[in-house]
N, CA, C and O atoms as a Maestro MAE file, in Angstrom:
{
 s_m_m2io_version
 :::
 2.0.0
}

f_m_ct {
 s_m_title
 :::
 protein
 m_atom[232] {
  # First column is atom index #
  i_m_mmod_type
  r_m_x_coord
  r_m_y_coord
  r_m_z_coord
  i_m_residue_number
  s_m_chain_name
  s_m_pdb_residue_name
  s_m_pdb_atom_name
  i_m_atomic_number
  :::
  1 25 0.828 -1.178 0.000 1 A "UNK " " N  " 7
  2 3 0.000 0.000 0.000 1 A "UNK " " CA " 6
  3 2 0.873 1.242 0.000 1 A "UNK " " C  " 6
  4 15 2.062 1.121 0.295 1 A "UNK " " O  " 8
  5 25 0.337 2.499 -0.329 2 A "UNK " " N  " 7
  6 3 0.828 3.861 -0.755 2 A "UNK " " CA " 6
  7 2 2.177 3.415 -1.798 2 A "UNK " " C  " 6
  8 15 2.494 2.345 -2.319 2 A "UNK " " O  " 8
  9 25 2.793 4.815 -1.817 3 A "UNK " " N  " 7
  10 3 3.857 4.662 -3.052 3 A "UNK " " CA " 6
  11 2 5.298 4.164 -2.396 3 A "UNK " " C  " 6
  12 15 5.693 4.186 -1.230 3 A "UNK " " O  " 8
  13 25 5.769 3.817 -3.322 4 A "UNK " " N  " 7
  14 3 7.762 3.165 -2.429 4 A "UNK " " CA " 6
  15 2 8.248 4.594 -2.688 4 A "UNK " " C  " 6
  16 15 9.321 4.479 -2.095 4 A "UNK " " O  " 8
  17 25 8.254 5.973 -3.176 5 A "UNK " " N  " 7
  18 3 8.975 6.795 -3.436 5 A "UNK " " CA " 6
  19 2 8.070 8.049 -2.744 5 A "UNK " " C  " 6
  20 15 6.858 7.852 -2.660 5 A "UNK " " O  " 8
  21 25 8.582 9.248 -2.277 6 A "UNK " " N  " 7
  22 3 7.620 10.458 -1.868 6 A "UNK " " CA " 6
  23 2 7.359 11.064 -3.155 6 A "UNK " " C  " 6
  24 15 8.112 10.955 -4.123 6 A "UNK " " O  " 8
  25 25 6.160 11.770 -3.135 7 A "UNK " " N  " 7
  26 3 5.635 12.513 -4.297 7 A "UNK " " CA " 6
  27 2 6.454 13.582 -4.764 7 A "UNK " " C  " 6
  28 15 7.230 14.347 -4.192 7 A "UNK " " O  " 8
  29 25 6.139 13.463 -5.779 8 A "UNK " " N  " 7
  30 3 7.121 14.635 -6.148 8 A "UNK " " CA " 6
  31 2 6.208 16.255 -5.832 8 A "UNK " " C  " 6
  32 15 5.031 16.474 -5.544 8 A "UNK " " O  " 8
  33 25 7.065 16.915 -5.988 9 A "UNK " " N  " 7
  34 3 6.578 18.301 -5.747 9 A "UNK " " CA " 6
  35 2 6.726 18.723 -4.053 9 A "UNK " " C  " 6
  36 15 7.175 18.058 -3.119 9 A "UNK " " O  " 8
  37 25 6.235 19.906 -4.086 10 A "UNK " " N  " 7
  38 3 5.940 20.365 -2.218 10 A "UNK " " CA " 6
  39 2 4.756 20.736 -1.812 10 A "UNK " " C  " 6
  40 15 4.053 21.633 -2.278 10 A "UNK " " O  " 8
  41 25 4.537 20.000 -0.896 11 A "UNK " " N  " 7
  42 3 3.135 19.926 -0.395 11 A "UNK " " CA " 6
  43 2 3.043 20.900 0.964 11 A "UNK " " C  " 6
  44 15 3.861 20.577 1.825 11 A "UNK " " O  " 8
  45 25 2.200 22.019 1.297 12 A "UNK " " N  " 7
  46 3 2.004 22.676 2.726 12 A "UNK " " CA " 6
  47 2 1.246 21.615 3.700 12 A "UNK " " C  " 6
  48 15 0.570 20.676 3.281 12 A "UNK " " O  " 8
  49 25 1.441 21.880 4.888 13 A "UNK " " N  " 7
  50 3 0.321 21.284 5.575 13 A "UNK " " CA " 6
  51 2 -0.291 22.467 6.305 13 A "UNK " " C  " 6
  52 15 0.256 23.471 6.760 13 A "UNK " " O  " 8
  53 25 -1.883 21.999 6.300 14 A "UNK " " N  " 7
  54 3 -2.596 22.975 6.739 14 A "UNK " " CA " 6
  55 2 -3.047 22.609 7.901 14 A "UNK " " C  " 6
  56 15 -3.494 23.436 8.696 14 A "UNK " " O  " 8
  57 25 -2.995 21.403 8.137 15 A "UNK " " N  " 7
  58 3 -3.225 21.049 9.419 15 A "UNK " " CA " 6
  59 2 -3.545 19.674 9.948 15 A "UNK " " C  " 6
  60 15 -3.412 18.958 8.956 15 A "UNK " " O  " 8
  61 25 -3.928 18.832 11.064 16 A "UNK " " N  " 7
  62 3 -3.977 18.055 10.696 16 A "UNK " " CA " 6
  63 2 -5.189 17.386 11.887 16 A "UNK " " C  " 6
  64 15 -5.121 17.844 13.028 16 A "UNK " " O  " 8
  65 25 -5.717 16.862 11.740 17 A "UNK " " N  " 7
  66 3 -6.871 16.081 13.357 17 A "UNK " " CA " 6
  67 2 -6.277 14.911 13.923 17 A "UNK " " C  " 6
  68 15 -5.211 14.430 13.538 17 A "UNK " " O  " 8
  69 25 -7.179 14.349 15.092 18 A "UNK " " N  " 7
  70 3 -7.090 13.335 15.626 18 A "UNK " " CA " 6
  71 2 -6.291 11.863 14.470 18 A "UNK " " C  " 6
  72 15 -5.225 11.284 14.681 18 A "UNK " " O  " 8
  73 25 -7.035 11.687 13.589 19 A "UNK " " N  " 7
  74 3 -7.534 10.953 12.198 19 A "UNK " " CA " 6
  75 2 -6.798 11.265 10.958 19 A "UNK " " C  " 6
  76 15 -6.376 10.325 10.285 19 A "UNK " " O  " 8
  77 25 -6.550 12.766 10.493 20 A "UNK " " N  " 7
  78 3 -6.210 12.783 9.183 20 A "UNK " " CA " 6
  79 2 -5.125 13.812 8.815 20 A "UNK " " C  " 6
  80 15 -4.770 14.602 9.689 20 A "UNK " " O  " 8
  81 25 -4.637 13.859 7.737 21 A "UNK " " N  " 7
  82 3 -3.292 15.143 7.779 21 A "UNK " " CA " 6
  83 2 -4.154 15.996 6.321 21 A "UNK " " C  " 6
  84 15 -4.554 15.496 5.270 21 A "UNK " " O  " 8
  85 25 -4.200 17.176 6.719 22 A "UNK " " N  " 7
  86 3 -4.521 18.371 5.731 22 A "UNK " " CA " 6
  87 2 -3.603 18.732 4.621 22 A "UNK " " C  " 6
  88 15 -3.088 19.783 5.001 22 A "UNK " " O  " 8
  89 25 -3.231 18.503 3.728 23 A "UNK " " N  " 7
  90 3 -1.966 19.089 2.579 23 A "UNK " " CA " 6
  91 2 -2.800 19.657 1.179 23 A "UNK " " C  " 6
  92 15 -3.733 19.281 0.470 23 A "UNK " " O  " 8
  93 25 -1.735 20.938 1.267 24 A "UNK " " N  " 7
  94 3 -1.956 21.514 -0.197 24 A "UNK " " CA " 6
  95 2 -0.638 21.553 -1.114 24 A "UNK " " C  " 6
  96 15 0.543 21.816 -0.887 24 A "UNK " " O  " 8
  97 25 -1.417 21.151 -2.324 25 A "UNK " " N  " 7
  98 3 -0.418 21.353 -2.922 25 A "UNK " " CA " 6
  99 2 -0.666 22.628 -4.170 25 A "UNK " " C  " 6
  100 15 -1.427 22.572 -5.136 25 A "UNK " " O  " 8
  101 25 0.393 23.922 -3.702 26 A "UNK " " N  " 7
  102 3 0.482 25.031 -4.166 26 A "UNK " " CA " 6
  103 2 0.787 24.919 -6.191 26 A "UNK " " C  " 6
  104 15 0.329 25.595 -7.112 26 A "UNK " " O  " 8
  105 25 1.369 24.210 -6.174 27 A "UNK " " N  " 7
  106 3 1.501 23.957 -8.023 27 A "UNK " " CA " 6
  107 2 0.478 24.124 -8.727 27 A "UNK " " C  " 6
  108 15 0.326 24.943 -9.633 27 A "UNK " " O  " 8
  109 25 -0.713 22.868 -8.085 28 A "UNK " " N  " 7
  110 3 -2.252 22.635 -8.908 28 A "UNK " " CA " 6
  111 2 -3.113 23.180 -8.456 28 A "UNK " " C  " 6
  112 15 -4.140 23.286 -9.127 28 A "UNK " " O  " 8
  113 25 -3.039 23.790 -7.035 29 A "UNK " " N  " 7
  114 3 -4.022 24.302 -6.140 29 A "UNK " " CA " 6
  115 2 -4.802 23.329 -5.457 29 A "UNK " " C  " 6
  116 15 -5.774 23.604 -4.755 29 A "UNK " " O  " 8
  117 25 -4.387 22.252 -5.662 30 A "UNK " " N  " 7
  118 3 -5.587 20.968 -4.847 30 A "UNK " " CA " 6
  119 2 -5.068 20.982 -3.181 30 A "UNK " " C  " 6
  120 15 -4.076 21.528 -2.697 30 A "UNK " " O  " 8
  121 25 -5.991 20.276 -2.608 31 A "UNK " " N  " 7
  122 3 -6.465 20.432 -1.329 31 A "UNK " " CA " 6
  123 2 -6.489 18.847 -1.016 31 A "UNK " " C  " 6
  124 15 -7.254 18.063 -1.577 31 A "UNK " " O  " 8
  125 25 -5.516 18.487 -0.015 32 A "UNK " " N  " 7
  126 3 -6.125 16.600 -0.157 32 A "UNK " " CA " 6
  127 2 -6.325 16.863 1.954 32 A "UNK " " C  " 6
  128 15 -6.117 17.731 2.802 32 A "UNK " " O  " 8
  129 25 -6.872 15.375 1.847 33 A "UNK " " N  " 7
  130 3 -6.734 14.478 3.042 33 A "UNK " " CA " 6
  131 2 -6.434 13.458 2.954 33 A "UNK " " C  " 6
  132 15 -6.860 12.734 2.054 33 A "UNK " " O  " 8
  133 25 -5.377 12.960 4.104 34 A "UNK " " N  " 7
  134 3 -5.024 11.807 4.217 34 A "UNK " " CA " 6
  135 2 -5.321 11.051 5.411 34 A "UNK " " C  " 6
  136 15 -4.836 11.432 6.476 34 A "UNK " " O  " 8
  137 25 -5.981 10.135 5.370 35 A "UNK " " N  " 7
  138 3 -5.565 8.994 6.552 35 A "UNK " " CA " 6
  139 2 -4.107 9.199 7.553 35 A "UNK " " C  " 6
  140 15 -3.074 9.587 7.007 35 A "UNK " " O  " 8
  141 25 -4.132 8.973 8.690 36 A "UNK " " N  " 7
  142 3 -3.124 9.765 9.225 36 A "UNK " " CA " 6
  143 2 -2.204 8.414 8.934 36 A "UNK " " C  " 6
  144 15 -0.974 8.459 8.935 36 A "UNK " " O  " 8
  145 25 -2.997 7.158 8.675 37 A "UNK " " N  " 7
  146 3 -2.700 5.729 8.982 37 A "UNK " " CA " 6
  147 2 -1.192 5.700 7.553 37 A "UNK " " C  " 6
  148 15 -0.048 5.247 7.512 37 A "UNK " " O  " 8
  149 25 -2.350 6.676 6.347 38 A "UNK " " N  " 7
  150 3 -1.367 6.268 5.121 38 A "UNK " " CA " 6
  151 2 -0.193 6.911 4.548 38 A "UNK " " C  " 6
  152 15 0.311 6.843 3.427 38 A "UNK " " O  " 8
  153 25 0.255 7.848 6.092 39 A "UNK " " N  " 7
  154 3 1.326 8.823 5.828 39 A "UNK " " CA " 6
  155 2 2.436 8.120 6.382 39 A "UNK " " C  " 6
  156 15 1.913 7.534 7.330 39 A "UNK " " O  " 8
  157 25 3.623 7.819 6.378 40 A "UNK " " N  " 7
  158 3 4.233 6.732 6.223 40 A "UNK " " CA " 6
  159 2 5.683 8.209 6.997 40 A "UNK " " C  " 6
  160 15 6.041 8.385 8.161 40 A "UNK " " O  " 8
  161 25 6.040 8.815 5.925 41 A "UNK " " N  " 7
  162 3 7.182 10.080 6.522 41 A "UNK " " CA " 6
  163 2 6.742 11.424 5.789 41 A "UNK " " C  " 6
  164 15 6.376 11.661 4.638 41 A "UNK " " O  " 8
  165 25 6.920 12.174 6.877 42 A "UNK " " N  " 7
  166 3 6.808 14.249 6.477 42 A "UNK " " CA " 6
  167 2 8.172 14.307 6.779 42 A "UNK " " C  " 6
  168 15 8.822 13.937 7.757 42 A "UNK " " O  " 8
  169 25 8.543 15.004 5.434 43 A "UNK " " N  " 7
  170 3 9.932 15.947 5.924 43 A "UNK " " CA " 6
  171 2 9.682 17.224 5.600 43 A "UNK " " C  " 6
  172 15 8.948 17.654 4.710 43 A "UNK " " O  " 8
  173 25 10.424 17.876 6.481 44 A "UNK " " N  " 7
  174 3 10.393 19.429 6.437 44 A "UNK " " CA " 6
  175 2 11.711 20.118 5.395 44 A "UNK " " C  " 6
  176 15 12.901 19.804 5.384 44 A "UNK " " O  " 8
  177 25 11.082 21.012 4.678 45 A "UNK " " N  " 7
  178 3 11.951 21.262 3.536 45 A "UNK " " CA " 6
  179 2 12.777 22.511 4.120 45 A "UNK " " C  " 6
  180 15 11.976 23.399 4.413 45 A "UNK " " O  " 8
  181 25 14.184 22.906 4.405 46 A "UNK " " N  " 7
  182 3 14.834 24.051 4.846 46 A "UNK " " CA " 6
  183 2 13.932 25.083 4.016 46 A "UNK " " C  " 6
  184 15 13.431 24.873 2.911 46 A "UNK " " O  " 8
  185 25 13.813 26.522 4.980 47 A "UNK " " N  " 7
  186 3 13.092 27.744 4.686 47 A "UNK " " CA " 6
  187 2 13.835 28.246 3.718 47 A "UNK " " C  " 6
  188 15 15.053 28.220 3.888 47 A "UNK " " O  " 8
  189 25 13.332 28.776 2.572 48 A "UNK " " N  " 7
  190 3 13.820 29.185 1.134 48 A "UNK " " CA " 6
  191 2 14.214 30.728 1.902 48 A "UNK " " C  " 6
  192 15 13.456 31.342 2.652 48 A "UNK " " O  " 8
  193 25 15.236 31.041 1.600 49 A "UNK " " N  " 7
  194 3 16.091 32.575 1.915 49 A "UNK " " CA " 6
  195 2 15.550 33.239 0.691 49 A "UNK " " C  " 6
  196 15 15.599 32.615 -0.369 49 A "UNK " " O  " 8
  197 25 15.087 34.329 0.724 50 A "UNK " " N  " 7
  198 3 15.491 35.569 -0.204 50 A "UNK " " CA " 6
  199 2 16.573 35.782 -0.799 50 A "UNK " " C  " 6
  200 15 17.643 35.700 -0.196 50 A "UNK " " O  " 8
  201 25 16.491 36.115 -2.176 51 A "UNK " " N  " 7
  202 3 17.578 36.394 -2.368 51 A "UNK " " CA " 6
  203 2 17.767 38.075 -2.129 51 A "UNK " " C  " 6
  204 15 17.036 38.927 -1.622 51 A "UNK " " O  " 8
  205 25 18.872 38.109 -2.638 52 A "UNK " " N  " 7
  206 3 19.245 40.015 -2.597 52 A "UNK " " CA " 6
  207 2 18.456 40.700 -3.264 52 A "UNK " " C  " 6
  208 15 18.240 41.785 -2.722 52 A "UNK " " O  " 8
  209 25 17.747 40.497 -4.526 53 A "UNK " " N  " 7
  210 3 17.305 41.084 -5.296 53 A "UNK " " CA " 6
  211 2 15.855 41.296 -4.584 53 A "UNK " " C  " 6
  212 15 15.263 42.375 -4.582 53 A "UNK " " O  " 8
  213 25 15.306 39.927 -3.892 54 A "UNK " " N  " 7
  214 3 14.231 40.115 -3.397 54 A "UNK " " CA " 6
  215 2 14.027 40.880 -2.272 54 A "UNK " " C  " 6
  216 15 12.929 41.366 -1.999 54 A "UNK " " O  " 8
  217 25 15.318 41.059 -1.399 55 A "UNK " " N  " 7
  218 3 15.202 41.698 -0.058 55 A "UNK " " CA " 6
  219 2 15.848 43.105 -0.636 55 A "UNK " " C  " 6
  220 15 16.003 43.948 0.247 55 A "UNK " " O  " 8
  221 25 16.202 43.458 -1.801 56 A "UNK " " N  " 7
  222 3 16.133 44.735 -2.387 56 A "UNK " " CA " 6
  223 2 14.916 45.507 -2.249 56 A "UNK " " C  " 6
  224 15 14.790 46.666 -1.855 56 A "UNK " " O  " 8
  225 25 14.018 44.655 -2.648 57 A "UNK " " N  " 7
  226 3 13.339 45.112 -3.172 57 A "UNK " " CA " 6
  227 2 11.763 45.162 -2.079 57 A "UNK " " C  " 6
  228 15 10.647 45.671 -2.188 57 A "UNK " " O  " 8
  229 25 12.230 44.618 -1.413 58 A "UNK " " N  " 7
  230 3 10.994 45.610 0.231 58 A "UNK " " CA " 6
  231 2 11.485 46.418 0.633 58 A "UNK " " C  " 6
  232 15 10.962 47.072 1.535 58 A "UNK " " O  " 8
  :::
 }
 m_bond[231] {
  # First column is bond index #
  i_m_from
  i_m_to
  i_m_order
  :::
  1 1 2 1
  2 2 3 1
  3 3 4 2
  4 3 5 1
  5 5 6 1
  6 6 7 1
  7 7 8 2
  8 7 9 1
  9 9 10 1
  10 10 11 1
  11 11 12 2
  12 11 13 1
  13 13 14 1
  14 14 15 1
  15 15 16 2
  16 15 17 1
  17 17 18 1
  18 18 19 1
  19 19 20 2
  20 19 21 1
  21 21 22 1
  22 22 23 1
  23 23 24 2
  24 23 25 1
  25 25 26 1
  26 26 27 1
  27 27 28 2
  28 27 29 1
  29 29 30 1
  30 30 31 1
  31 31 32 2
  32 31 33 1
  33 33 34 1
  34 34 35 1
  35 35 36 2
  36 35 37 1
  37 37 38 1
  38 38 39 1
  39 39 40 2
  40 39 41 1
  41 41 42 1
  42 42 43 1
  43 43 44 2
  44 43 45 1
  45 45 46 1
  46 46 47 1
  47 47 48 2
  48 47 49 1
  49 49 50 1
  50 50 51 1
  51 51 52 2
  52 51 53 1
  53 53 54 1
  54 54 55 1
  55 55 56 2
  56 55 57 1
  57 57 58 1
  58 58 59 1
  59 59 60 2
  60 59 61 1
  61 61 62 1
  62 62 63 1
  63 63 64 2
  64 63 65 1
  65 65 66 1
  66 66 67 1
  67 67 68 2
  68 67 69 1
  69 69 70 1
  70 70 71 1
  71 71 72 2
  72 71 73 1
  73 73 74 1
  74 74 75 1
  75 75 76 2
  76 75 77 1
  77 77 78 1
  78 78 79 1
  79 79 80 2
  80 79 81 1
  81 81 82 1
  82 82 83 1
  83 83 84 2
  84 83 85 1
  85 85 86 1
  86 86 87 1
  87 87 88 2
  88 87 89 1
  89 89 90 1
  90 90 91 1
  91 91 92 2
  92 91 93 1
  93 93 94 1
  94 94 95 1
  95 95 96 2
  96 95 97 1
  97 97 98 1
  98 98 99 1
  99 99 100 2
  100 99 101 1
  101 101 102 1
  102 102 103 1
  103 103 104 2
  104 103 105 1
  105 105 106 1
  106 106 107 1
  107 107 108 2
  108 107 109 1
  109 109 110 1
  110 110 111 1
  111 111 112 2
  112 111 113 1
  113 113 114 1
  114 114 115 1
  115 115 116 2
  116 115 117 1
  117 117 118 1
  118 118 119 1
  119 119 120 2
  120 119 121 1
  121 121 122 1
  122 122 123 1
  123 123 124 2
  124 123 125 1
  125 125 126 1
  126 126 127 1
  127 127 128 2
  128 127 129 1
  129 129 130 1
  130 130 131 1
  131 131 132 2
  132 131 133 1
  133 133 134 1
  134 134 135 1
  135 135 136 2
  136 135 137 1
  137 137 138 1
  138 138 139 1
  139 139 140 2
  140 139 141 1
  141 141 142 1
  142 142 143 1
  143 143 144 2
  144 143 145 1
  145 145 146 1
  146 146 147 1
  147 147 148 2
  148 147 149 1
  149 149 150 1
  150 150 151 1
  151 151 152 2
  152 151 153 1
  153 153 154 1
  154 154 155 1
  155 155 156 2
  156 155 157 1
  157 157 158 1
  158 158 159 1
  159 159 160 2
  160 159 161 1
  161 161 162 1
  162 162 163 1
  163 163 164 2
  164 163 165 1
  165 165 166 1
  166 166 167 1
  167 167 168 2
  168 167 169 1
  169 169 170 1
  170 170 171 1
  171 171 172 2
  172 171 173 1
  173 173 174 1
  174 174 175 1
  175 175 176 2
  176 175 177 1
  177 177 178 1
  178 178 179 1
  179 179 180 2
  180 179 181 1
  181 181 182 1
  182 182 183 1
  183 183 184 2
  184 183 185 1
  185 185 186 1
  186 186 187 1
  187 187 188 2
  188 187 189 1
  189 189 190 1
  190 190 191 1
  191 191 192 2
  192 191 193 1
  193 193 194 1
  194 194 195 1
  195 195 196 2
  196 195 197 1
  197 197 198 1
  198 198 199 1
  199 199 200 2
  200 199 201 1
  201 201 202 1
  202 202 203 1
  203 203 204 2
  204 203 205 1
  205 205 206 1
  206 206 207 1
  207 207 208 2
  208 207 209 1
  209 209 210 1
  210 210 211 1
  211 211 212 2
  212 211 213 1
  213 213 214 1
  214 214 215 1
  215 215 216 2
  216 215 217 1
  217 217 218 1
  218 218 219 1
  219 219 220 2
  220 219 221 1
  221 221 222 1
  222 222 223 1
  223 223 224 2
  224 223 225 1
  225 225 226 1
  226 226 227 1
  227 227 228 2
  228 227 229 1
  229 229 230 1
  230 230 231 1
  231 231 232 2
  :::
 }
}
């Protein structure tokens, strides 16, 4: 059951209950739930830095 590899792309979590984990995925705009049963590993992706140009530019 579920996949041998993690999905590709990056998924947010929005939250999660007793029961289930909340994820969006920002690419397609979809909205899932999961079974908390069929989440297997979450990794946390290091926080993307600004670059210069971007912190120029606030």
């Amino acid at each position: 059951m579920g996949e041998r590899f993690p999905l590709q792309g990056e998924a947010r979590l929005i939250g999660t209950s007793s029961t289930h984990v909340f994820l969006y995925w920002p690419a397609n705009g979809r909205t899932e739930v999961l079974a908390d049963q069929a989440v297997a590993r979450m990794e946390r992706l290091p926080r993307r830095r600004p670059s210069v140009a971007e912190d120029a530019a606030r």
